[in-house]
Biopython code that builds the backbone (N, CA, C, O; Angstrom):
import numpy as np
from Bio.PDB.StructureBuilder import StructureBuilder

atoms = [
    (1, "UNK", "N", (-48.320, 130.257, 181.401)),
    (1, "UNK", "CA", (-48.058, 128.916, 180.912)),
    (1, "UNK", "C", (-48.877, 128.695, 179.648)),
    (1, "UNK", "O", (-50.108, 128.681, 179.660)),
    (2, "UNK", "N", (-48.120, 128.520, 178.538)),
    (2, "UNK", "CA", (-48.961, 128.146, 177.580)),
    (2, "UNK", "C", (-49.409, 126.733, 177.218)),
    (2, "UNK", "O", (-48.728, 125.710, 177.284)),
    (3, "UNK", "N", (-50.627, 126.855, 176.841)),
    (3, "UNK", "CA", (-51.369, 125.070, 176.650)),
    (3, "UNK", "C", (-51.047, 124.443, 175.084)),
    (3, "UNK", "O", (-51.101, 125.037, 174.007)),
    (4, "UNK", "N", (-50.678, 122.959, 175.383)),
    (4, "UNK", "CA", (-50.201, 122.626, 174.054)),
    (4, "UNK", "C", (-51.493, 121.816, 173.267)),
    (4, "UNK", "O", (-52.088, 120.862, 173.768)),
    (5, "UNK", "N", (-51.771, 122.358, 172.033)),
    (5, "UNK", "CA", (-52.688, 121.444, 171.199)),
    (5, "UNK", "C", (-52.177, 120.603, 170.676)),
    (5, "UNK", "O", (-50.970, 120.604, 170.436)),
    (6, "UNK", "N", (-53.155, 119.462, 170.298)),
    (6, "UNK", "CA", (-53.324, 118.592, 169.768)),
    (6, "UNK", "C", (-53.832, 119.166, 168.363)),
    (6, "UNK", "O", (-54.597, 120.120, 168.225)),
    (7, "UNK", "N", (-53.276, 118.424, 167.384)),
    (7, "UNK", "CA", (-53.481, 118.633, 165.853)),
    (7, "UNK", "C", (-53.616, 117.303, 165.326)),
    (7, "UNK", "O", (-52.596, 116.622, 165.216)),
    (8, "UNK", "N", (-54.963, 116.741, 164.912)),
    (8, "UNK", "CA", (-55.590, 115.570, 164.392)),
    (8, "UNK", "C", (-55.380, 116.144, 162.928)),
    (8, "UNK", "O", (-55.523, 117.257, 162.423)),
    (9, "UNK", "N", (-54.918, 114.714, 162.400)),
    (9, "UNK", "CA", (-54.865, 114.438, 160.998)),
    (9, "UNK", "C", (-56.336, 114.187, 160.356)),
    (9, "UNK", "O", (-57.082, 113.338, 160.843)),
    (10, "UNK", "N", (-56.657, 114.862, 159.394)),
    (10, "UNK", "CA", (-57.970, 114.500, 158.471)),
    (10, "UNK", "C", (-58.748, 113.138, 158.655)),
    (10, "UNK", "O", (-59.930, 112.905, 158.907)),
    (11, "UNK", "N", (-57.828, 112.451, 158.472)),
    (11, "UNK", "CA", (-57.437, 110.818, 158.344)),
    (11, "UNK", "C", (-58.575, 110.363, 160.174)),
    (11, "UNK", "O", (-59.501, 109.588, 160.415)),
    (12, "UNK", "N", (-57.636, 111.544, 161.150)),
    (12, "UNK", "CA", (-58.572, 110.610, 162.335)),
    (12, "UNK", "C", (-59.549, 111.379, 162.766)),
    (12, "UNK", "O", (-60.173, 111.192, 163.811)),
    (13, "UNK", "N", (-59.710, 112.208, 162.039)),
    (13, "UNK", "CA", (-61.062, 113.268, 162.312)),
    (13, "UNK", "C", (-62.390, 112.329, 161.716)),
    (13, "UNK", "O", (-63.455, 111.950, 162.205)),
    (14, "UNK", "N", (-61.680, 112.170, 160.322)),
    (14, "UNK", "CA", (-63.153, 110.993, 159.551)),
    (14, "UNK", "C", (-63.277, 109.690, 159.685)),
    (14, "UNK", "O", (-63.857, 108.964, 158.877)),
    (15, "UNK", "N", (-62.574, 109.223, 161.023)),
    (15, "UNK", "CA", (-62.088, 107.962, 161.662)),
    (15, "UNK", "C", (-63.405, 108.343, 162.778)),
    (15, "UNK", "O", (-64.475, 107.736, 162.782)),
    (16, "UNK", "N", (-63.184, 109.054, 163.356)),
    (16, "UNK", "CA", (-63.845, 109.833, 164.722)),
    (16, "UNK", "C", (-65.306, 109.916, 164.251)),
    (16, "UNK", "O", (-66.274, 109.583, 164.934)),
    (17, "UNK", "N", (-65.349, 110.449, 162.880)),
    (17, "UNK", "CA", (-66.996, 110.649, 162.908)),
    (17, "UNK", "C", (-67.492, 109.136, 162.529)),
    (17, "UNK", "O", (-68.371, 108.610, 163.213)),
    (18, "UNK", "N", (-67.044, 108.614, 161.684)),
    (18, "UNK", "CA", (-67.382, 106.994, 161.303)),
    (18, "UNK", "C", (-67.525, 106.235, 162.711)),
    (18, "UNK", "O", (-68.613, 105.673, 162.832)),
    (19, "UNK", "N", (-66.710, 106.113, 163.722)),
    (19, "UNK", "CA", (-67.011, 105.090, 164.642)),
    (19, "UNK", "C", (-67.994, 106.249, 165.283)),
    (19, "UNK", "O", (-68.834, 105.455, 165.707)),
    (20, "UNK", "N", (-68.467, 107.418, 165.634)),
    (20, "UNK", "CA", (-69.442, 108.038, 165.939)),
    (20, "UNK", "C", (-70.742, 107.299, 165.284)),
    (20, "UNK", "O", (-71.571, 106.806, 166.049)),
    (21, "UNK", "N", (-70.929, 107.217, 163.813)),
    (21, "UNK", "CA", (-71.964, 107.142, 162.851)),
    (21, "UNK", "C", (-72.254, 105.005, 163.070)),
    (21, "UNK", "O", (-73.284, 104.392, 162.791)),
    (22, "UNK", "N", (-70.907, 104.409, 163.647)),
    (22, "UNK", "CA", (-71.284, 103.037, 163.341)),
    (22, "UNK", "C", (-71.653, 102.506, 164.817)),
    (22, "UNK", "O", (-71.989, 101.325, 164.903)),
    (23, "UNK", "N", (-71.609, 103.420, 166.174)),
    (23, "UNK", "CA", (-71.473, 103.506, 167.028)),
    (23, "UNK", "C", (-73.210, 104.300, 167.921)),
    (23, "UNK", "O", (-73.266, 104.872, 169.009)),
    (24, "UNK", "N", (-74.041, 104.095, 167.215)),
    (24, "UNK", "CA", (-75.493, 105.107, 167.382)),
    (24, "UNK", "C", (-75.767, 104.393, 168.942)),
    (24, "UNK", "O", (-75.603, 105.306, 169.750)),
    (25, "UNK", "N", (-76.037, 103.414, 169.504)),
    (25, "UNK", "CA", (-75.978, 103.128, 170.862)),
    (25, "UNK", "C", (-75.025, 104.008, 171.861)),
    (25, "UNK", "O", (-75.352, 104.186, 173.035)),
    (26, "UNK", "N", (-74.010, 104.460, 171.392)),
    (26, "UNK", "CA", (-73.213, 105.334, 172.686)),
    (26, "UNK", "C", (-73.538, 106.840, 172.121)),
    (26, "UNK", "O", (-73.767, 106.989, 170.920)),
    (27, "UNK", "N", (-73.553, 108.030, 173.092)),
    (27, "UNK", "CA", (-73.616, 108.678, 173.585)),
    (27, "UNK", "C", (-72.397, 109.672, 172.962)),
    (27, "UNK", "O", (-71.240, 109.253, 173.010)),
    (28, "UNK", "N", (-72.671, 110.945, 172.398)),
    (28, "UNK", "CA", (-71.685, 112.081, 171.991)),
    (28, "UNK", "C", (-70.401, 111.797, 173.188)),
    (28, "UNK", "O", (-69.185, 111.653, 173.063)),
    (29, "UNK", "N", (-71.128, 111.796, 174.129)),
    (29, "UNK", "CA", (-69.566, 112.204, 175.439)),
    (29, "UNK", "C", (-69.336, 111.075, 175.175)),
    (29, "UNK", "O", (-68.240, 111.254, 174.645)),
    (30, "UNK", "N", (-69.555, 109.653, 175.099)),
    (30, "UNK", "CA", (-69.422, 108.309, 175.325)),
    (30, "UNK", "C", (-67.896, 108.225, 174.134)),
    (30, "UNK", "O", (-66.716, 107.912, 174.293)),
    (31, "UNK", "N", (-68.468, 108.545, 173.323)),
    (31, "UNK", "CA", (-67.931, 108.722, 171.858)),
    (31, "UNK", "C", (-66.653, 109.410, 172.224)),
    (31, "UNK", "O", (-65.605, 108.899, 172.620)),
    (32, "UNK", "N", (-66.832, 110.193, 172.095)),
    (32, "UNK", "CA", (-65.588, 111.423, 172.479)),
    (32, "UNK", "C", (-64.519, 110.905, 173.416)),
    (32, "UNK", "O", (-63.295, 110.936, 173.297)),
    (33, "UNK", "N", (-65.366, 110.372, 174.476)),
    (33, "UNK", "CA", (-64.503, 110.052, 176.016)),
    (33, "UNK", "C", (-63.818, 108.475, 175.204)),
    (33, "UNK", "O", (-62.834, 108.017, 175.785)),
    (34, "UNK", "N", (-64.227, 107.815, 174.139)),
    (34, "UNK", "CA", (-63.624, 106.493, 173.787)),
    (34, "UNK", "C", (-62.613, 106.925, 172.917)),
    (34, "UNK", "O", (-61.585, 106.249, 172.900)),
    (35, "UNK", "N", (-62.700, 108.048, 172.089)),
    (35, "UNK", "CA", (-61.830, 108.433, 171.719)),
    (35, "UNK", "C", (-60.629, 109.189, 172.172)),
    (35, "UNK", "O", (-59.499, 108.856, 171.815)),
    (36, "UNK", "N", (-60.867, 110.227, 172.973)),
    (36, "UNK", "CA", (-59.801, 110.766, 174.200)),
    (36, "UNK", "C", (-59.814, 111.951, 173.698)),
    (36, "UNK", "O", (-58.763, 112.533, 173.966)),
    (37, "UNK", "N", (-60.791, 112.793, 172.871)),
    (37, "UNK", "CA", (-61.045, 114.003, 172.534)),
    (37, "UNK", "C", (-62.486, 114.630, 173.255)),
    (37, "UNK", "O", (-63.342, 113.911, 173.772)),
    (38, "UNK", "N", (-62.573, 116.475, 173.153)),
    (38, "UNK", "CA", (-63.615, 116.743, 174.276)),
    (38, "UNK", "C", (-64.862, 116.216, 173.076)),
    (38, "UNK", "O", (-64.824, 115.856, 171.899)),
    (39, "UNK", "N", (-65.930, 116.400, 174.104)),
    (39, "UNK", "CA", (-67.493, 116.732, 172.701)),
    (39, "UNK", "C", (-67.225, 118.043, 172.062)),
    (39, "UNK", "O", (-67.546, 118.122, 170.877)),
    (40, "UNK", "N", (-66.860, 118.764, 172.448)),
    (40, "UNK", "CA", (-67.109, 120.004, 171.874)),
    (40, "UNK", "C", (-66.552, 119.714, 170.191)),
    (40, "UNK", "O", (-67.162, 119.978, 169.155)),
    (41, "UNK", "N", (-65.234, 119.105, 170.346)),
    (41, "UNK", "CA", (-64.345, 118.499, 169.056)),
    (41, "UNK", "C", (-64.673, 117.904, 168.364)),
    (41, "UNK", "O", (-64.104, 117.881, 167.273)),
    (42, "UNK", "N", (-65.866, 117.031, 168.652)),
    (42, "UNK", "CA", (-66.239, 115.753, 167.726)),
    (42, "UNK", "C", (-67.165, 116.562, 167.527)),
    (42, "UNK", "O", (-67.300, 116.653, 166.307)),
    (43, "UNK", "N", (-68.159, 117.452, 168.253)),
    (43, "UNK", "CA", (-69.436, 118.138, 167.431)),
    (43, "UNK", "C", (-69.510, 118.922, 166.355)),
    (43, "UNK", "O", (-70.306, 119.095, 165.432)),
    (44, "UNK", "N", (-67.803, 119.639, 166.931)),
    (44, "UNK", "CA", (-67.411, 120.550, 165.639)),
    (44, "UNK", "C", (-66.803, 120.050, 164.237)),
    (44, "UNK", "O", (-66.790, 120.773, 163.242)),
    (45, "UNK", "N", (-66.240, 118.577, 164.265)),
    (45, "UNK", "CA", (-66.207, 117.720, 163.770)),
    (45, "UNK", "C", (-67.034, 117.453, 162.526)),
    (45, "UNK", "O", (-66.905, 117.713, 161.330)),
    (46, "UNK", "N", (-68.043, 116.759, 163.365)),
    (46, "UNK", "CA", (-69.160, 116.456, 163.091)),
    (46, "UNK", "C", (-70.074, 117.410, 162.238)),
    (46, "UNK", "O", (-70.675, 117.083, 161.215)),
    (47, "UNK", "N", (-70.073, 118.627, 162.827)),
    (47, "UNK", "CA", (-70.851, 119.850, 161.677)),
    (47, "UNK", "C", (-69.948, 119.811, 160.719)),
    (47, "UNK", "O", (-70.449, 119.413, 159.667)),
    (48, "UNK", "N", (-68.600, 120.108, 160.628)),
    (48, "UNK", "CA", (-68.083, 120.663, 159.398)),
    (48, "UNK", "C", (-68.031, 119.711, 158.422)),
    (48, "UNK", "O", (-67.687, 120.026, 157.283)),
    (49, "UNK", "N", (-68.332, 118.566, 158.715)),
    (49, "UNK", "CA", (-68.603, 116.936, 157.979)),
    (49, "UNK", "C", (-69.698, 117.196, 157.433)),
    (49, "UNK", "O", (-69.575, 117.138, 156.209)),
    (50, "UNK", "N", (-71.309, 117.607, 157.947)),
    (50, "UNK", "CA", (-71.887, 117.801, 157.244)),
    (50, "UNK", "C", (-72.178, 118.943, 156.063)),
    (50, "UNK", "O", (-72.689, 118.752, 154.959)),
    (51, "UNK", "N", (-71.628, 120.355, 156.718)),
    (51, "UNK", "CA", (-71.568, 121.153, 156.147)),
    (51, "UNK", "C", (-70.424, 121.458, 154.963)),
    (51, "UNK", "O", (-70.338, 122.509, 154.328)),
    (52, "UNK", "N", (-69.682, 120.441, 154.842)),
    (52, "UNK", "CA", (-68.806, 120.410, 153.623)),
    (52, "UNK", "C", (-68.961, 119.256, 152.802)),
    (52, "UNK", "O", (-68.048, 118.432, 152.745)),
    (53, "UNK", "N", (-70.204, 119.080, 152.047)),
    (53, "UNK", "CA", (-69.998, 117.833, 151.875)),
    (53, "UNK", "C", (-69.738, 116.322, 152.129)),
    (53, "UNK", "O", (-70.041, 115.482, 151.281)),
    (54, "UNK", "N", (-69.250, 116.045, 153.147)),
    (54, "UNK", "CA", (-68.602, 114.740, 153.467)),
    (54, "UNK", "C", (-67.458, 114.807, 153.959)),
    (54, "UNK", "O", (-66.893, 113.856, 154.501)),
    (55, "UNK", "N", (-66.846, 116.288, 153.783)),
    (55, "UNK", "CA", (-65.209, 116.353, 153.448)),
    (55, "UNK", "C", (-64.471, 117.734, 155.092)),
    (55, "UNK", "O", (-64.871, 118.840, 155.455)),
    (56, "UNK", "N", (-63.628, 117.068, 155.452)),
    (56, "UNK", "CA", (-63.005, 118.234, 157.048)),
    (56, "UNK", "C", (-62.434, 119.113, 155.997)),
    (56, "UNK", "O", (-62.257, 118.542, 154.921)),
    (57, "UNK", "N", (-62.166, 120.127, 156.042)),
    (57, "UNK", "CA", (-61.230, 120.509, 156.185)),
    (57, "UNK", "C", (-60.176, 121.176, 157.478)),
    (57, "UNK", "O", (-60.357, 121.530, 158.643)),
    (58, "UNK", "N", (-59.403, 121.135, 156.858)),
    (58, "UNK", "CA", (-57.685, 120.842, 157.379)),
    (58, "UNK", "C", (-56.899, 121.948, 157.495)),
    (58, "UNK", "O", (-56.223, 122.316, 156.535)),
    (59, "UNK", "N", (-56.892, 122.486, 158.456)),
    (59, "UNK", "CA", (-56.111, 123.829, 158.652)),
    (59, "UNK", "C", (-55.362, 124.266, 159.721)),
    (59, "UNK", "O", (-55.516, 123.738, 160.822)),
    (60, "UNK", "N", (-54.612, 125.115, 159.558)),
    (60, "UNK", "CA", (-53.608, 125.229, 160.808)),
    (60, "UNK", "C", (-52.635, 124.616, 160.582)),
    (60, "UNK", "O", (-52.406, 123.618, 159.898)),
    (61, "UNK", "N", (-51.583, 125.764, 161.674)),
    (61, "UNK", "CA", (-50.085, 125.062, 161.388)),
    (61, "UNK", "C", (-49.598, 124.644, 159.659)),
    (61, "UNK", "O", (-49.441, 123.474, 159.309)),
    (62, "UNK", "N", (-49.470, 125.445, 159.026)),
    (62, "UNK", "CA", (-49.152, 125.970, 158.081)),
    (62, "UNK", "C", (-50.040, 124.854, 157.011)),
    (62, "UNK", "O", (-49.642, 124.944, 155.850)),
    (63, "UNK", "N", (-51.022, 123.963, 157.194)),
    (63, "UNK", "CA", (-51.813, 122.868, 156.571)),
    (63, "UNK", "C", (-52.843, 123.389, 155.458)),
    (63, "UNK", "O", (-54.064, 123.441, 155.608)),
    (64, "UNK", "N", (-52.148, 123.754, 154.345)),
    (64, "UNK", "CA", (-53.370, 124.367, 153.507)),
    (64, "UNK", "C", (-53.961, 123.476, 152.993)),
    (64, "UNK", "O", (-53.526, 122.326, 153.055)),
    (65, "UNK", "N", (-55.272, 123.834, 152.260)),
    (65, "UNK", "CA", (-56.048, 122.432, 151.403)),
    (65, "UNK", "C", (-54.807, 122.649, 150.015)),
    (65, "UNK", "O", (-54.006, 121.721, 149.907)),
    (66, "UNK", "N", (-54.711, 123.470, 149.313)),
    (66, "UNK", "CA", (-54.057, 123.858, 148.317)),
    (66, "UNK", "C", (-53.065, 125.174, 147.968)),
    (66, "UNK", "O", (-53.208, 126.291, 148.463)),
    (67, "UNK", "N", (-51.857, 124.721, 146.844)),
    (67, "UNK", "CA", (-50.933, 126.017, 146.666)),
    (67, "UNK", "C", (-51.988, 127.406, 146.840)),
    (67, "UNK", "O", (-51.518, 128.518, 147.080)),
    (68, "UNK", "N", (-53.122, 127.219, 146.720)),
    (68, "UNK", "CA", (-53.408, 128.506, 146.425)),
    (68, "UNK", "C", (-53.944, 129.301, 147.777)),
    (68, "UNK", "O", (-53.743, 130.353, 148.384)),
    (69, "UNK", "N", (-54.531, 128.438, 147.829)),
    (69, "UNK", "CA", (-54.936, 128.555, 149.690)),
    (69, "UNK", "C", (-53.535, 129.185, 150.474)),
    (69, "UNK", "O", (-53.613, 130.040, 151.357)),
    (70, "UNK", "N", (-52.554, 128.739, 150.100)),
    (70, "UNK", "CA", (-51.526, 129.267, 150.969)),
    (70, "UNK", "C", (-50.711, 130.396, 150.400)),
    (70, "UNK", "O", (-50.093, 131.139, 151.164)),
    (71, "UNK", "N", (-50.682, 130.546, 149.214)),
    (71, "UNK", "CA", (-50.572, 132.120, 148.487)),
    (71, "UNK", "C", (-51.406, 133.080, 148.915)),
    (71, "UNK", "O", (-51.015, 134.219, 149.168)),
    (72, "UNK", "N", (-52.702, 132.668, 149.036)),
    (72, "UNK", "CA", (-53.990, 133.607, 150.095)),
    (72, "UNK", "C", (-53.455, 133.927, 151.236)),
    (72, "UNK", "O", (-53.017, 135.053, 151.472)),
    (73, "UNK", "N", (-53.442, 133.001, 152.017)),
    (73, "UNK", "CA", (-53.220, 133.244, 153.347)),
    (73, "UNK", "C", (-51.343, 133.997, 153.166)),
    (73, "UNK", "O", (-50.932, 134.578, 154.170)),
    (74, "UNK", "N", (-50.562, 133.941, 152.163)),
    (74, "UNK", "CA", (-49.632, 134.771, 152.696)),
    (74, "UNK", "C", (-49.546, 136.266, 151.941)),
    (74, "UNK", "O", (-48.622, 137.056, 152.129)),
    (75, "UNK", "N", (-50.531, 136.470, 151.174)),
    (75, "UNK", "CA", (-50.611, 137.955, 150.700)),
    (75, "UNK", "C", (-51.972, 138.453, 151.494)),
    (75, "UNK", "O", (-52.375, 139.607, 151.347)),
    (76, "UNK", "N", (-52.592, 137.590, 152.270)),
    (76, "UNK", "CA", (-53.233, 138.216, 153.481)),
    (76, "UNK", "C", (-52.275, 139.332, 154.476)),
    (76, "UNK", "O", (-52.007, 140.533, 154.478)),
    (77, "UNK", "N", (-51.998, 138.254, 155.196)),
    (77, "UNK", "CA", (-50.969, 138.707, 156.220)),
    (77, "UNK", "C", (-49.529, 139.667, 155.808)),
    (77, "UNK", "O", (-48.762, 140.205, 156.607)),
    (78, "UNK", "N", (-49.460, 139.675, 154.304)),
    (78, "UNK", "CA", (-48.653, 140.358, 153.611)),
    (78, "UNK", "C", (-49.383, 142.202, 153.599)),
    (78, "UNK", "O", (-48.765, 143.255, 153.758)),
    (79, "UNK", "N", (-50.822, 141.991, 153.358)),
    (79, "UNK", "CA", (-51.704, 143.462, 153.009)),
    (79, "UNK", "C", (-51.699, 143.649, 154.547)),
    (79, "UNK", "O", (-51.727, 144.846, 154.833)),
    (80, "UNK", "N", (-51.666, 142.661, 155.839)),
    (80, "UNK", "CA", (-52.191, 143.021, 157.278)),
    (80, "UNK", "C", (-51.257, 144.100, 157.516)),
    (80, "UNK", "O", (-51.493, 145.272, 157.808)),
    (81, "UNK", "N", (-49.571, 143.187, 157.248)),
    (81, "UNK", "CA", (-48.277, 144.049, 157.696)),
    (81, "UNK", "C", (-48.352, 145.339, 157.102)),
    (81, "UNK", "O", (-48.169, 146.371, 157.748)),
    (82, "UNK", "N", (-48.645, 145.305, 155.753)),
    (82, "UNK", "CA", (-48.814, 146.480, 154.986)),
    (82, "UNK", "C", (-49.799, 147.673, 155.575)),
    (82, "UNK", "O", (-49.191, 148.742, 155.522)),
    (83, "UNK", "N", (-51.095, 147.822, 156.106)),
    (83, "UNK", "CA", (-52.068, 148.024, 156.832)),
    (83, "UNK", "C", (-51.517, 148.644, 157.877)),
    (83, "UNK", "O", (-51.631, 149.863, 158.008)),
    (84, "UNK", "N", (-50.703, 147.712, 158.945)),
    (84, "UNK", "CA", (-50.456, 148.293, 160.078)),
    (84, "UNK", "C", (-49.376, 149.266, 159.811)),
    (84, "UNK", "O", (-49.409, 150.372, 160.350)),
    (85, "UNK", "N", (-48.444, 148.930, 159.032)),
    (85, "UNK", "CA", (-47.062, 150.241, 158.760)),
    (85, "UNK", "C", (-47.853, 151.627, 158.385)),
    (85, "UNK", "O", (-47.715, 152.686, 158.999)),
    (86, "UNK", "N", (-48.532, 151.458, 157.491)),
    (86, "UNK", "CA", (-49.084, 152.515, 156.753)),
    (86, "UNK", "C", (-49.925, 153.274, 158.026)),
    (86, "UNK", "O", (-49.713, 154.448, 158.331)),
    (87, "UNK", "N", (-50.895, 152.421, 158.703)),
    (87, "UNK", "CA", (-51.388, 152.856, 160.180)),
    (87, "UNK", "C", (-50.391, 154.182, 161.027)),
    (87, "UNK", "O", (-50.714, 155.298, 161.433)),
    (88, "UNK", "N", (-49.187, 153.490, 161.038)),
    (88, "UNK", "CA", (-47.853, 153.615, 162.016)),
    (88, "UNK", "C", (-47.490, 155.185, 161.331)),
    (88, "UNK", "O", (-47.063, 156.064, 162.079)),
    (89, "UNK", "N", (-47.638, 155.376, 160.276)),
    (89, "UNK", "CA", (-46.872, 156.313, 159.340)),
    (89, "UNK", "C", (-47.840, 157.346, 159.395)),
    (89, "UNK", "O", (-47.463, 158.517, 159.335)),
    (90, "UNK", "N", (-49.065, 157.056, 159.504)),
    (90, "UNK", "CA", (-50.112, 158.438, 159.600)),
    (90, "UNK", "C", (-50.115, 158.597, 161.007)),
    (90, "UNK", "O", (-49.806, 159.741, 161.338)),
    (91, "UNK", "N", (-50.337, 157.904, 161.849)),
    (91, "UNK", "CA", (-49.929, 158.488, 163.123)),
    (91, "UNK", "C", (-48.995, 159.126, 163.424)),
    (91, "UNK", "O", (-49.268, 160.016, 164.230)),
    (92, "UNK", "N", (-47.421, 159.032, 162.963)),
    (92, "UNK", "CA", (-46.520, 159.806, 163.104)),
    (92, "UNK", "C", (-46.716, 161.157, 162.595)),
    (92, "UNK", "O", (-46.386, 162.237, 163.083)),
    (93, "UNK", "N", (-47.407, 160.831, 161.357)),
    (93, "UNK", "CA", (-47.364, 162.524, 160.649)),
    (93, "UNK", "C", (-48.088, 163.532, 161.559)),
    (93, "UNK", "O", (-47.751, 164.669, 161.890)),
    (94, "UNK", "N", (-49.461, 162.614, 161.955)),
    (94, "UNK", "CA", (-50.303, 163.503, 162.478)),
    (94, "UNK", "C", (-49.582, 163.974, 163.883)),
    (94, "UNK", "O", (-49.886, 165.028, 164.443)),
    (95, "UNK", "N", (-48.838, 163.290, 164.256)),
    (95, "UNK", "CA", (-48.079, 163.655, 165.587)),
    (95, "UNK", "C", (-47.115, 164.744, 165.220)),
    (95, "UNK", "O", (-46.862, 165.742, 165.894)),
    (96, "UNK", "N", (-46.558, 164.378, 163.934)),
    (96, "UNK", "CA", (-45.242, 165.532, 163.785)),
    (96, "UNK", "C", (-46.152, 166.873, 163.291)),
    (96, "UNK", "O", (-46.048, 167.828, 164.060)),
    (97, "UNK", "N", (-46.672, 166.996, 162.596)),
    (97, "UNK", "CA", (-48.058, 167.786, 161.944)),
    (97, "UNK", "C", (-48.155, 168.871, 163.155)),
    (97, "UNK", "O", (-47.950, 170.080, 163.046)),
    (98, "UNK", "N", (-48.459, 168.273, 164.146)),
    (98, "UNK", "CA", (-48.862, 169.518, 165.293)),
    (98, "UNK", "C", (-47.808, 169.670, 166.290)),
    (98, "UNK", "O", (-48.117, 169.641, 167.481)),
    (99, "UNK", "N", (-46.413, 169.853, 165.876)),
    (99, "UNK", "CA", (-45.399, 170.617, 166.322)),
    (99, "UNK", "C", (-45.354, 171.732, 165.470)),
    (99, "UNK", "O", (-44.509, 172.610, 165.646)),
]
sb = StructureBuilder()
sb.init_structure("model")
sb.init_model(0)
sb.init_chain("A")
sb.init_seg("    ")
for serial, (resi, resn, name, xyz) in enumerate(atoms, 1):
    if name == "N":
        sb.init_residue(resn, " ", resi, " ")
    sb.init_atom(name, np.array(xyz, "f"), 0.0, 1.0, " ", f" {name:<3s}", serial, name[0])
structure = sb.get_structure()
């Protein structure tokens, strides 16, 4: 059975840390549990807020920050396919090789 995610918009991720930040009387779980997301989400949240500046980023499900970001990510997976054929092709030789 596969489990379905949830995919938060930017928009309620920096919604989430703000009522976190205006909210210092409640509690990480308190927080989280008012929002209907785990802690683990808002902590990770929460770091990549600080560790980027101010700023989430936004990824997954085809969500790039920019055209270029997503030209990356598809001549990635373009060199992966490439990688594994080429993989596929020396194994065969070496298999046909020792007949």
């Amino acid at each position: 059975m596969s489990s379905k995610r949830n995919h938060h918009s930017k928009q309620f991720k920096l919604d989430a840390i703000n009522y976190r930040n205006e909210h210092p009387d409640l509690t990480q779980v308190e927080c989280a549990k008012n929002l209907g997301i785990g802690v683990s989400t808002l902590a990770k949240w929460e770091s990549q807020f600080r560790n980027n500046d101010g700023d989430i980023p936004v990824c997954g499900s085809g969500n790039y920050q920019s055209d270029d970001a997503k030209e990356i990510a598809r001549l990635k997976r373009e060199l992966r396919d490439a990688q594994d054929a080429l993989d596929v092709l020396k194994k065969a030789i070496s298999i046909l090789g020792k007949s």
